[in-house]
N, C-alpha and C positions, 0 to 999 in steps of 0.2 A: 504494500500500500504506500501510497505518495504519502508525507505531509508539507503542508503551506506555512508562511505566514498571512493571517491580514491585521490591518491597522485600522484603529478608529482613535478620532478623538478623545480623549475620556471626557472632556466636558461636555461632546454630543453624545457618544455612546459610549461608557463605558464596560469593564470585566464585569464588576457589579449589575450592572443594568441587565447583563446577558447572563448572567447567574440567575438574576430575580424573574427573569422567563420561563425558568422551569428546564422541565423536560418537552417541551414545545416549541421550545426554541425559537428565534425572530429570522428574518428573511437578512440579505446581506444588501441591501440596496444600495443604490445610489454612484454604482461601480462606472466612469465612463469614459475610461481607458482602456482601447485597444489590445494591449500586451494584457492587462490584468483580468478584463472578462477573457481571453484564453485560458487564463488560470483558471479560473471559474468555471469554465464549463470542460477543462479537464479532470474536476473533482467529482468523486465518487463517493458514495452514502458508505459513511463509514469511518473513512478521513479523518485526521486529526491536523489542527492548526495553531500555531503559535498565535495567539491573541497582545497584537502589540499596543499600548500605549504611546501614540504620537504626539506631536509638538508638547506639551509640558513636560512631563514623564521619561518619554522616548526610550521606553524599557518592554522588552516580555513581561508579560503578568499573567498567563494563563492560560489554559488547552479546552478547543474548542473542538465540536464535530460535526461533519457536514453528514445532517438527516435530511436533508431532499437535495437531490442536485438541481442541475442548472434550469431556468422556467425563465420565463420571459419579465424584464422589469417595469409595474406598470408606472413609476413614476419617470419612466424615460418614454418623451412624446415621442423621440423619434423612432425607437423599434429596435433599436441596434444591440440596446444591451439588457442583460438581464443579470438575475442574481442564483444564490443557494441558500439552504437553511441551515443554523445553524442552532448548537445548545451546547453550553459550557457544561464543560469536564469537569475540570477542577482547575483553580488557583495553583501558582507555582508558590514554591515554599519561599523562594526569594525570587521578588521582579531579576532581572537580570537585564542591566540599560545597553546601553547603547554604546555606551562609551566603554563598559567591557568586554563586548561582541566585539565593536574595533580593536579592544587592548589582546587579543587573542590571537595569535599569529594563524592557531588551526583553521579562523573563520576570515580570515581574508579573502576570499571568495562568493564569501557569502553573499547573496543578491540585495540583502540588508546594507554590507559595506557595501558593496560598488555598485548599487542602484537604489539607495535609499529612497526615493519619491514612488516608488512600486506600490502601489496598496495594496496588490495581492499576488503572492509569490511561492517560487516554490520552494524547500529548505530539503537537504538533500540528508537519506537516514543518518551521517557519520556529523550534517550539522547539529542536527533533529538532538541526537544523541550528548553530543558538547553541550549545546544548549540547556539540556536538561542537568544535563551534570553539575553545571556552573551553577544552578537551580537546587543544588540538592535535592532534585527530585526523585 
């Protein structure tokens, strides 16, 4: 199985907010980049994704899974893109920023260092694995 990352604001949505959905989880909208609905509609029910904290934070905070795949977005008038569903996992035992993912030589690679504007990405199992480590998870 693949896993992602995606990012959300925490002051528009944050881990908390997709914890208190349940096991019902909320849709991933609002996606309307090119490279990243590819991600999106490469992900399969089951999936598990790094849940990032962007601009304040700028850290991992949590594991996410994708229960419905890709469906059309109806808050996009133009057709083009669509979203997935998701529902938190669990919290990491420690966020892990950003600035320790750069201080990490193993993760130089990572689509987070050398493409950080991505909102939704893919994280490859040996990053998946560091990441969590760093996580004490």
């Amino acid at each position: 199985m693949a896993h992602w990352l995606v990012k959300s604001e925490p002051a528009v949505w944050s881990f908390a907010m997709q914890t208190a959905a349940g096991g019902k989880g909320t849709s991933w909208n609002g996606v309307r980049n090119h490279a990243a609905k590819l991600n999106l509609m490469a992900m399969k029910v089951g999936e598990e994704a790094f849940f990032y904290h962007s601009n304040q934070d700028k850290a991992v905070v949590g594991v996410v899974e994708v229960i419905k795949p890709y469906y059309p977005d109806p808050t996009d008038e133009s057709g083009r893109f669509g979203m997935v569903d998701f529902k938190a996992v669990r919290p990491l035992e420690s966020a892990v920023t950003l600035e320790t993912i750069k201080g990490d030589r193993r993760l130089a690679k990572m689509i987070l260092v050398v493409n950080s504007r991505l909102s939704v990405q893919p994280v490859t199992a040996e990053e998946w694995r560091i990441v969590l480590s760093l996580a004490h998870a």
